[in-house]
SEDO-698349 format. One record per residue (C-alpha): residue number from 1; residue in one letter; x, y, z. Coordinates in steps of 0.05 Angstrom, whole numbers, plus 5000, padded with zeros to 4 digits. Example, Ala and Ser with C-alpha at 12.3 -4.5 7.8 and 13.67 -1.06 7.14 Angstrom:
! SEDO-698349
     i   aa     c1     c2     c3
     1    a   5246   4910   5156
     2    s   5273   4979   5143
//
This chain:
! SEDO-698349
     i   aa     c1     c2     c3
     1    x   5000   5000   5000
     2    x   5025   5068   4976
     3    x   5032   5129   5028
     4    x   5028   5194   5014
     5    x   5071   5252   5041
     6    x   5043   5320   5024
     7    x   5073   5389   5031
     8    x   5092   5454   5000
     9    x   5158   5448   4947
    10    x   5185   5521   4917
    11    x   5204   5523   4852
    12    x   5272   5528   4858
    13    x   5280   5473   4899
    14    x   5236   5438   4837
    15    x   5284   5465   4793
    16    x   5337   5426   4827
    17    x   5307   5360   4816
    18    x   5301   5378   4744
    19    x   5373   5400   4734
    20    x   5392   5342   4766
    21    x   5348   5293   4712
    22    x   5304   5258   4783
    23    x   5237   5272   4751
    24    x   5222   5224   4695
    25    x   5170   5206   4655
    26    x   5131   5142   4641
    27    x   5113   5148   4561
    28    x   5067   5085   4579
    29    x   5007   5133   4606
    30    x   5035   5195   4597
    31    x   5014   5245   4546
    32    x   5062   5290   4504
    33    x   5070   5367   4521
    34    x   5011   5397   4510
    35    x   5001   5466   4527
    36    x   5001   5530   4478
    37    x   5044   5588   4509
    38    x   4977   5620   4520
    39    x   4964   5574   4567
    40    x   5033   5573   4599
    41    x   5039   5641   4611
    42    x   4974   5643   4642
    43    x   5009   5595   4689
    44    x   5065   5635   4697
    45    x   5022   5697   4714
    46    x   4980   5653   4775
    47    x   5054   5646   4801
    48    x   5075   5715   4795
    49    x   5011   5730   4821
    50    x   5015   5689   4878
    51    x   4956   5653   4856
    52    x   4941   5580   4878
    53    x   4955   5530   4826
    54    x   4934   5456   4822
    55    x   4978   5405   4864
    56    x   5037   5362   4835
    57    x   5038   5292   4840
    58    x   5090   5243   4840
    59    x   5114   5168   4850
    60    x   5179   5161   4891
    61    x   5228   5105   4853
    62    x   5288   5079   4878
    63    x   5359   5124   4886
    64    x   5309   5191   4902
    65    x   5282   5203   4831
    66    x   5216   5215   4814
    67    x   5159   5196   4768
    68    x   5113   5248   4747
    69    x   5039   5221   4754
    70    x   5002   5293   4744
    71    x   5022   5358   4731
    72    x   5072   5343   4672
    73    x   5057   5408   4634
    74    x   5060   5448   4698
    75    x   5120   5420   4721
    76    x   5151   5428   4646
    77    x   5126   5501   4640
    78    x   5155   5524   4703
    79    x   5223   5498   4690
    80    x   5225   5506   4612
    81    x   5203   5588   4634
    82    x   5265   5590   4675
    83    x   5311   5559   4616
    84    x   5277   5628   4569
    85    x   5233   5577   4529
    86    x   5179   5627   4527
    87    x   5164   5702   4561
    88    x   5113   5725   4593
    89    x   5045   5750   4582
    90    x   5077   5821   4576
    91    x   5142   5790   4528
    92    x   5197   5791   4593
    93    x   5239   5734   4606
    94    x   5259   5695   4667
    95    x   5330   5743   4685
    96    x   5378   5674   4684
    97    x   5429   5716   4721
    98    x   5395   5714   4780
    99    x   5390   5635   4791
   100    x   5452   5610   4799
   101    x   5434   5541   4783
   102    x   5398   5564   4711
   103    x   5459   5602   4700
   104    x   5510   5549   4704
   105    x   5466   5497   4664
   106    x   5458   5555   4611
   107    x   5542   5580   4613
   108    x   5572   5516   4638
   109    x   5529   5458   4618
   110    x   5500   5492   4556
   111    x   5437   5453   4569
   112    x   5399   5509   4538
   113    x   5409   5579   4507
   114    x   5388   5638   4535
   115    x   5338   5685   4500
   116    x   5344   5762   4484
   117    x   5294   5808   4506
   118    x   5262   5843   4568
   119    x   5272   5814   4640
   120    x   5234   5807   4700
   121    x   5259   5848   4757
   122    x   5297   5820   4816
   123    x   5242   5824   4857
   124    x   5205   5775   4812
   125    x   5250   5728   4802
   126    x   5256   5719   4879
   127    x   5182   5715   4883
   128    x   5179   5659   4829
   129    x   5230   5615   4850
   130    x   5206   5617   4926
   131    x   5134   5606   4910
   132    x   5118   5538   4937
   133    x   5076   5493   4900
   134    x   5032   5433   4933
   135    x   5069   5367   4917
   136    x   5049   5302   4943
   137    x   5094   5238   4934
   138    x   5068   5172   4935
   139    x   5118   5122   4966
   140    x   5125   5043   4959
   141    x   5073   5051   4903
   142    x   5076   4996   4855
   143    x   5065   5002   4777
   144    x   4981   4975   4782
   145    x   4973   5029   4837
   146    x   5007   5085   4793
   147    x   4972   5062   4736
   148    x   4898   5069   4776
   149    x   4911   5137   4810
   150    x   4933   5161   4732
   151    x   4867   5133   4708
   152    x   4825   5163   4762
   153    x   4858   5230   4755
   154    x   4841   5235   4686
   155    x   4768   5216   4701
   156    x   4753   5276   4743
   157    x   4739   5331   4674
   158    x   4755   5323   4608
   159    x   4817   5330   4609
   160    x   4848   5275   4553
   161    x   4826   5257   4485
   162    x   4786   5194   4478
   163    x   4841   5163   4458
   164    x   4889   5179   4507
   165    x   4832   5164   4560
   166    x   4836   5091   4537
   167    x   4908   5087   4526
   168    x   4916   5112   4600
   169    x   4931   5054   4646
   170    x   4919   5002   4593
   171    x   4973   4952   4594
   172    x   4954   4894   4550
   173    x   4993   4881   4475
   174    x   4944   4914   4434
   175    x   4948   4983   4471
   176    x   5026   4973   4477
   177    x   5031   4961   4393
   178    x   4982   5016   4380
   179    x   5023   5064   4432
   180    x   5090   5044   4398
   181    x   5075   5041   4328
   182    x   5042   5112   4337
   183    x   5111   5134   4364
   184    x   5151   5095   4305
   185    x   5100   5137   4248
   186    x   5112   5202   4292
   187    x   5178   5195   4288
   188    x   5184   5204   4380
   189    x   5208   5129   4388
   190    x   5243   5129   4449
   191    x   5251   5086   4522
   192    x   5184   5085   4554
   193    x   5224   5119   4620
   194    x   5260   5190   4600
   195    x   5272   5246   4643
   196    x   5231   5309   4646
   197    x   5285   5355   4612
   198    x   5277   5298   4546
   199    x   5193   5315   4537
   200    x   5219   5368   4488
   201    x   5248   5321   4444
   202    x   5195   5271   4427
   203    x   5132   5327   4437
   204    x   5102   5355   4375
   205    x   5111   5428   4344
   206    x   5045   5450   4321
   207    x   5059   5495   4247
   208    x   5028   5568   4282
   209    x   5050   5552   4346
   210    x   5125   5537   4357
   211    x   5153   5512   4423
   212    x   5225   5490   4402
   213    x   5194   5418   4401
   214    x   5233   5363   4366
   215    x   5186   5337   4316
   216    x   5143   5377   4268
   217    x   5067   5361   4253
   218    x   5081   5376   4175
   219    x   5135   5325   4183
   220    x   5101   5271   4203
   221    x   5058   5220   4147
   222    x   5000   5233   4182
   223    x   4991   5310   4167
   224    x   5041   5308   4112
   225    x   4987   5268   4070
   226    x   4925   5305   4095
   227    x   4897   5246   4135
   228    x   4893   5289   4203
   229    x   4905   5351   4221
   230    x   4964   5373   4261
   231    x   4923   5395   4318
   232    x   4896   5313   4312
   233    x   4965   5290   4329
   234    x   4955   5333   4396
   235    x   4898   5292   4415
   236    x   4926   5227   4393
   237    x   4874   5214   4340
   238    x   4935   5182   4298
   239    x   4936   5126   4359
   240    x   4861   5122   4344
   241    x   4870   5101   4274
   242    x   4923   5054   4285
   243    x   4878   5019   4331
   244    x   4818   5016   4283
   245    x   4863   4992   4230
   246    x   4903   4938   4280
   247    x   4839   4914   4306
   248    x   4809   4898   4242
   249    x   4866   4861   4211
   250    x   4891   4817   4267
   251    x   4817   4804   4284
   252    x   4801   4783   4214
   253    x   4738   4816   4203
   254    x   4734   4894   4206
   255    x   4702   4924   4260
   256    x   4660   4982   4265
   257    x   4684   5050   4262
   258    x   4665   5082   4324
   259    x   4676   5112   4398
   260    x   4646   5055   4428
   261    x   4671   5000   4384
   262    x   4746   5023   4406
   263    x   4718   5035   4478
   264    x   4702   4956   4479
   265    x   4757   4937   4454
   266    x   4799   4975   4506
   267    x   4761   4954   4560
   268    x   4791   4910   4605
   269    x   4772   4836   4605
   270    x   4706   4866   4558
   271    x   4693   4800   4504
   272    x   4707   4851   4452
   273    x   4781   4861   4483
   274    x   4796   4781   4500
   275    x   4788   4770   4434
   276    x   4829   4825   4400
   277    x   4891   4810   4450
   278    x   4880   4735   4434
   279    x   4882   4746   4360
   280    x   4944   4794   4370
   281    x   4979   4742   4413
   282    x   4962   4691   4350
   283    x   4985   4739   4300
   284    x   5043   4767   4330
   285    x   5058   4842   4346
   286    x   5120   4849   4305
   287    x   5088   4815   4255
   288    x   5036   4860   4245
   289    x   5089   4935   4264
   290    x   5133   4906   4208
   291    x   5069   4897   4157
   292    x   5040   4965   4180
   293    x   5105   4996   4169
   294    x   5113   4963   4100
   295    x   5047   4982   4071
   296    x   5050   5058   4095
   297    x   5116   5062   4058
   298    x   5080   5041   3994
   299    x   5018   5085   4009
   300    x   5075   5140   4016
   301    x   5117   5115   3951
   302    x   5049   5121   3903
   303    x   5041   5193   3936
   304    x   5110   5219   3905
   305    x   5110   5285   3878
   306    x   5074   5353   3901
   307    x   5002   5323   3919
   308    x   4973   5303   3978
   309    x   4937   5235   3990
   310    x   4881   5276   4003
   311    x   4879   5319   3940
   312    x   4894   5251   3898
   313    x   4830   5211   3928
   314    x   4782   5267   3934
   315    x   4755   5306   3871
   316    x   4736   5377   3904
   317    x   4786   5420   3945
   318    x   4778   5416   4018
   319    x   4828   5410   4086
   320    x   4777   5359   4113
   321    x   4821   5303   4148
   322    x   4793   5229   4126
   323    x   4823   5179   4176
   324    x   4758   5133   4155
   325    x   4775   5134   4074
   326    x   4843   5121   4104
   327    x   4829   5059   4135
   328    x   4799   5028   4082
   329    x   4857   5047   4035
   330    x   4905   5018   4071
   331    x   4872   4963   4086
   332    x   4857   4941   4012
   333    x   4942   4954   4003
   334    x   4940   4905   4057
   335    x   4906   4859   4041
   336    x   4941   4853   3971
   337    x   5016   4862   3996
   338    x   5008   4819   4055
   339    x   4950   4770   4043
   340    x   4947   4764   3964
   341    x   5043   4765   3971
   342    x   5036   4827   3925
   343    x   5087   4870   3902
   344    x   5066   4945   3866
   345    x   5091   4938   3795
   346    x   5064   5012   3771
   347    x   5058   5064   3822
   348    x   5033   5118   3778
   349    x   4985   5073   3751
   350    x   4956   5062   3825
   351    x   4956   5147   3836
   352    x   4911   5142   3770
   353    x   4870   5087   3801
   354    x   4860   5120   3869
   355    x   4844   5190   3834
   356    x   4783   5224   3854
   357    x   4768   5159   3901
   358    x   4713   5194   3935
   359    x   4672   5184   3866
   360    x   4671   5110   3875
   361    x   4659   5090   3947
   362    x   4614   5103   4007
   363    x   4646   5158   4038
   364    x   4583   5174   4086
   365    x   4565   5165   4162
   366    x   4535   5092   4130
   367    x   4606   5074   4117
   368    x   4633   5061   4185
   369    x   4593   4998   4190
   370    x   4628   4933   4177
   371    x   4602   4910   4120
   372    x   4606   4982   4079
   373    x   4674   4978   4104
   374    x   4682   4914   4068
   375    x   4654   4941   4002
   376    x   4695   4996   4005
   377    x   4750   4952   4012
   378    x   4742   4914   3961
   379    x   4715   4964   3902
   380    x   4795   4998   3920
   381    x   4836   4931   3909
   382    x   4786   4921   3847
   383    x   4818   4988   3819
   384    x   4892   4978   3836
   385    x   4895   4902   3834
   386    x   4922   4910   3755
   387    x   4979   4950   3774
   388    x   5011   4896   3836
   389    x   5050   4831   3801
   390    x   5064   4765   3852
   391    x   5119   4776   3900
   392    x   5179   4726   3915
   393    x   5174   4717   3997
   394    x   5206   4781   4026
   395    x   5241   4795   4092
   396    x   5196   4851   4123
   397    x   5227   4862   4190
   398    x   5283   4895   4212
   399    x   5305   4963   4202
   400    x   5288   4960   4132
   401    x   5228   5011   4122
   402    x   5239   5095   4117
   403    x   5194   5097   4181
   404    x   5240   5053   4222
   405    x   5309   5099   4195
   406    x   5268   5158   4210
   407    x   5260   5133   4278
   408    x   5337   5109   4289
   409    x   5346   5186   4275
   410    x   5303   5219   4312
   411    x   5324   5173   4375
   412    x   5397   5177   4358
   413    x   5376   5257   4392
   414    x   5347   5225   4442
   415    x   5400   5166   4462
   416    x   5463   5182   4445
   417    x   5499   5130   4469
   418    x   5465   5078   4435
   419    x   5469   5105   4366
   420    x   5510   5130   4313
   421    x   5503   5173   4242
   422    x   5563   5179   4193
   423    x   5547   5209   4120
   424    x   5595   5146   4091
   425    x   5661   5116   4074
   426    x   5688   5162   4019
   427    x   5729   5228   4045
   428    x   5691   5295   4025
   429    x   5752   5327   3992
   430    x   5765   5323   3923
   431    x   5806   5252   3904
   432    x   5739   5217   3933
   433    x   5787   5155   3965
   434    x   5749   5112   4022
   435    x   5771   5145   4092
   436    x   5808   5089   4127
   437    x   5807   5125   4191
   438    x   5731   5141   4198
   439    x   5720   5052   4184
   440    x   5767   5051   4240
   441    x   5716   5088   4281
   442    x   5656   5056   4259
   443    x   5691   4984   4285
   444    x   5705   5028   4355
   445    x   5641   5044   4358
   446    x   5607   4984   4343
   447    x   5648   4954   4398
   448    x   5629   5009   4444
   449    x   5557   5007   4438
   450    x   5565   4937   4447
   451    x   5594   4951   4518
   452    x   5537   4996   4543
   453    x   5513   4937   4581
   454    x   5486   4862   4582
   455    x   5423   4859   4532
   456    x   5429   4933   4516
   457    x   5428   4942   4425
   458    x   5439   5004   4389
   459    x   5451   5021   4318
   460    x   5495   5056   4260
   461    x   5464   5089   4208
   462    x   5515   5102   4138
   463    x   5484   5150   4100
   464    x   5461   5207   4146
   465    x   5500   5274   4156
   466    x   5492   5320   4212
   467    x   5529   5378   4187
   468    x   5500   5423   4146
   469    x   5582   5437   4120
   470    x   5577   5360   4101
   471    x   5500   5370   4065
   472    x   5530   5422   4023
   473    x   5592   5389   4003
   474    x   5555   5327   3984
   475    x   5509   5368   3942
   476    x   5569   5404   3902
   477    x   5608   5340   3894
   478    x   5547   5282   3880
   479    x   5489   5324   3857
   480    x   5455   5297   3920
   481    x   5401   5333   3949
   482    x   5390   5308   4028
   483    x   5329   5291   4048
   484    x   5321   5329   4133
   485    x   5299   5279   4178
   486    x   5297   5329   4255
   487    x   5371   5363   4261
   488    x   5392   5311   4208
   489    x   5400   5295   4142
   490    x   5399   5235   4099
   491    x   5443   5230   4041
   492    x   5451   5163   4022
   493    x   5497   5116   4009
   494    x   5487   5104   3937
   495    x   5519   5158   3908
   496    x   5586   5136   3939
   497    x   5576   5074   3898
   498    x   5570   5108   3842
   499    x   5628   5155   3857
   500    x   5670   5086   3864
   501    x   5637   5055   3806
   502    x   5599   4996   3829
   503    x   5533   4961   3845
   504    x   5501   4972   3916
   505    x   5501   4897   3922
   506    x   5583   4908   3917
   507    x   5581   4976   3959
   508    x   5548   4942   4013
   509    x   5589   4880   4008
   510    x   5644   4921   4027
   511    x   5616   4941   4090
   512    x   5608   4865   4108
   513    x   5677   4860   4095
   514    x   5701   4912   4137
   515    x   5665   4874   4191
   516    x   5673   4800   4175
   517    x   5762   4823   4167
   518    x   5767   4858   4234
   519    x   5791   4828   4301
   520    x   5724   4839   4338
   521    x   5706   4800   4393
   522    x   5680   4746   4355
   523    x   5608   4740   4381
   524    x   5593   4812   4365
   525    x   5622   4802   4296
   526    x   5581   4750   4277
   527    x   5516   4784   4304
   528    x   5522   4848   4275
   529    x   5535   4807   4207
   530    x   5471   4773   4218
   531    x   5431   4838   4227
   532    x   5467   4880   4176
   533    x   5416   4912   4128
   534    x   5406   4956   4069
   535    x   5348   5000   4052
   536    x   5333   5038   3996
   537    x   5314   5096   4035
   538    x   5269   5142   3974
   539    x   5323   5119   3934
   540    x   5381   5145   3972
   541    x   5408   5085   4010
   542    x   5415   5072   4080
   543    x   5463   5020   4108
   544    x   5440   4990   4179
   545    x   5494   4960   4226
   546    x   5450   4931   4288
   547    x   5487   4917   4353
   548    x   5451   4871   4389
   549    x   5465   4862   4460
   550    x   5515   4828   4485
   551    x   5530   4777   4544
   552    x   5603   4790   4551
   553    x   5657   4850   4542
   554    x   5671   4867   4477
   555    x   5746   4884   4451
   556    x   5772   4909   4382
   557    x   5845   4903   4373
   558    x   5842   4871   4446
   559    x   5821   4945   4471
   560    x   5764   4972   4504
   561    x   5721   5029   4473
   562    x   5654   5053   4513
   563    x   5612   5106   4492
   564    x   5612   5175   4521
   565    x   5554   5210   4510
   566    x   5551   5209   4437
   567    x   5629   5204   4433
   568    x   5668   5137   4430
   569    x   5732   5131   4473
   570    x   5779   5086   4481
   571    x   5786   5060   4568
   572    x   5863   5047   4585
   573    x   5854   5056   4661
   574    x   5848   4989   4688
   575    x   5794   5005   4742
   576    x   5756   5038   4686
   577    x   5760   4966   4652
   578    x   5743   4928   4713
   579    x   5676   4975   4723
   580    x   5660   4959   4648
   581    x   5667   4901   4664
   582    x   5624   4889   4730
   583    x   5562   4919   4684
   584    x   5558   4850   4651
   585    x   5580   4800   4710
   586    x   5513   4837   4740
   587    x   5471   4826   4677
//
């Protein structure tokens, strides 16, 4: 049984946790940052104000962090104010040089970058930083009672989105794929535990209001086709159509479109969701992320050029969003690249096919029911059937699709330590010769991410720059225009096979050489051969190097590399070696 332990925290001694990363955030029931400035400066105000605001709540975990359970965007607007994300109602900033601790994060640490402008007075900073804010901490709490008091919270007002409302506390597979796949499409993959001072980073930047957020509505498939509007990935409706599309595929027949067909199938122990989690557990999760993942590419693919999905499929101009037409789109490509072992042979010919779409099926209220679903269905792989040819058996999974390298980028922000970009092999200047020294550093860091402990994988992406120098240089000497993905930018690999005059098959046969020649430790060597990939990338080329975790130390050369941050280093002390070492005689 949890106890509680109420009473009054300022902000400055709030600030303290922050700055020292002990509030975290559980992405299982958690929402993403919400708020518009309006509404955080309106917070800010109460404070200044002396107002009462709402309490905090929180879950003690073990070495004295802390789990946010409610008040995320309170807690995140009071600290982000202090770091000059945003001023206040009359456009002053928090004065940084009057909080030591903000000042050395900003100077120091360069954890964030001050803004320009108008300051509060002295006075007010004092006031803010010693205003004390209700906090309660639940201690001994397990994970059921954190998940309850989140669900009961959120019952009191309407606070969450229907679909967040039934993600909330949910832990069964189906909620867990929907929740992850969402992140995957999003491009906000990351651990399910981050720290508060990370929300930024997988949070969503609406287009007319811009917080600094990491990903970018327009960015994502999702509004980038038309299919919801940016505001809708706010509310989570994007998890919402996942779920309508993953129900009705792993359950075999489709189900209704509707608020209380979804509410069913979320409900706990309901008939509705036994049987969806059975069929899920039959079909397998992966199974169906890797399919999902496949067929969005091709939905994607046919949508090359300067139109919108929803300007191809619908005959007058609107902005509507059309999650419903959607569904049954993707689940006649489906149906045909999964069921029928399909392959597209003509994708023009299918952006002919799907033209003015709204013409030729039920696109009314009457169409949410199962069986207009079905029609619909069918009358769309009647129209683009001519245009797919038989496929041989494909490998699907892995890290194969453009969603999954989008989402190795974006988390590569994220986590560091666990991942890797490098733009290729071939130098940058102008004799074009294969940079010896830089596969040298690939084989460290393989070997390094490797040692970040027992079970723990990352990845290498070849093929991604993250200098805009780089992006330019690549563009004067290849012709190669990068395609951003967040702070980076992929410029593929194929144009250094070009430069060097051979096949991808050989380019990427070099890279398994590399590998396969170098005195690795030799269980790490013969996984990351294993899992070593190639995708196409919009025609750009990505190579993959998976690490997968290890049981043992790895050594290169017989030395020790670790990663540092996002830096690999090599460890010659030889207490340093026997702490690397103790991380995997624990796992």
């Amino acid at each position: 049984m949890a106890e509680l332990d109420s009473q009054p925290r300022s902000i400055q001694s709030i600030y303290a946790w922050y700055s020292e990363n002990k509030l975290w955030v559980n992405r299982r029931y958690q929402r993403k940052l919400v708020w518009t400035q309006e509404e955080k400066q309106k917070l800010i105000e109460s404070v200044l104000k002396r107002y009462p605001i709402p309490a905090i709540l929180i879950a003690e975990r073990e070495g004295g962090d802390y789990e946010v359970i409610d008040g995320l965007q309170r807690l995140h607007t009071m600290v982000s104010f202090i770091e000059t994300a945003f001023p206040t109602i009359d456009n002053r900033y928090f004065d940084v040089t009057q909080f030591v601790t903000a000042k050395i994060r900003a100077t120091e640490e360069k954890a964030f970058t001050i803004s320009s402008g108008k300051s509060l007075t002295a006075r007010e900073v004092g006031t803010f930083l010693d205003y004390s804010v209700a906090v309660t901490v639940m201690r001994g709490a397990s994970d059921e009672e954190i998940d309850d008091v989140f669900a009961r919270i959120n019952t009191y007002g309407h606070r969450l989105s229907d679909q967040e409302r039934r993600q909330s506390g949910v832990r069964d597979e189906f909620s867990t794929l929907v929740r992850e796949l969402a992140c995957d499409v999003r491009g906000d993959a990351s651990s399910d535990i981050l720290t508060l001072a990370k929300m930024p980073s997988i949070s969503i930047d609406l287009p007319k209001t811009k917080h600094g957020y990491e990903v970018a509505a327009d960015d994502v498939f999702w509004v980038q086709q038309g299919v919801l509007r940016s505001t809708d990935l706010r509310d989570s409706m994007d998890e919402q159509c996942i779920a309508d599309i993953a129900a009705s595929t792993i359950g075999e027949d489709l189900v209704e479109r509707s608020k209380d067909a979804l509410d069913k199938i979320y409900q706990t122990g309901s008939a509705e969701n036994l049987r969806i989690v059975r069929s899920l557990d039959s079909y397998g999760k992966e199974r169906f992320a890797a399919e999902f993942k496949l067929c969005l590419d091709e939905i994607g693919t046919v949508c090359e050029g300067n139109r919108k999905l929803r300007s191809i499929i619908f005959s007058k101009k609107n902005t509507n969003p059309f999650p419903s037409v959607f569904a049954v789109l993707f689940m006649a490509f489906h149906e045909l690249l999964i069921g029928e072992n399909k392959k597209i042979a003509d994708y023009p010919g299918i952006k002919s096919a799907i033209t003015d779409l709204d013409k030729r099926i039920e696109t009314s209220r009457a169409s949410t029911a199962p069986a207009e679903r079905r029609r619909n269905v069918d009358t769309i792989k009647g129209l683009i059937r001519a245009h797919f040819v038989d496929s041989e058996p494909r490998d699907i999974y892995g890290d194969h699709t453009t969603t999954d390298i989008k989402v190795t980028i974006m988390r590569s922000e994220i986590e560091a330590p666990h991942y890797e970009l490098k733009q290729g092999m071939l130098r940058l200047d102008g004799n074009r010769k294969v940079d010896v020294n830089l596969q040298e550093k690939i084989l460290c860091t393989i070997c390094a991410i490797a040692n970040n402990g027992p079970g723990r994988s990352g990845t290498i992406l070849i093929g991604v720059a993250d200098k805009p120098a780089d992006v330019e240089r690549i563009l004067f000497l290849d012709g190669i225009k990068a395609r951003p993905v967040g702070r980076r930018f992929v410029v593929g690999v194929r144009r250094e096979a070009e430069a060097l005059g051979e096949t991808t098959e050989k380019y990427f046969a070099r890279w398994k050489e590399l590998i396969r020649s170098s005195d690795m430790t030799r269980s790490l060597r013969d996984d990351v051969l294993a899992s070593l990939s190639y995708s196409e990338y919009h025609g750009l080329g990505v190579i993959v190097i998976k690490i997968p975790g290890q049981r043992d130390v790895s050594l290169l050369n017989d030395k020790l590399y670790i990663r540092s941050g996002d830096e690999t280093v090599e460890v010659k002390e030889m207490s340093r070696m026997f702490e690397i070492g103790k991380r995997f005689n624990r796992g």
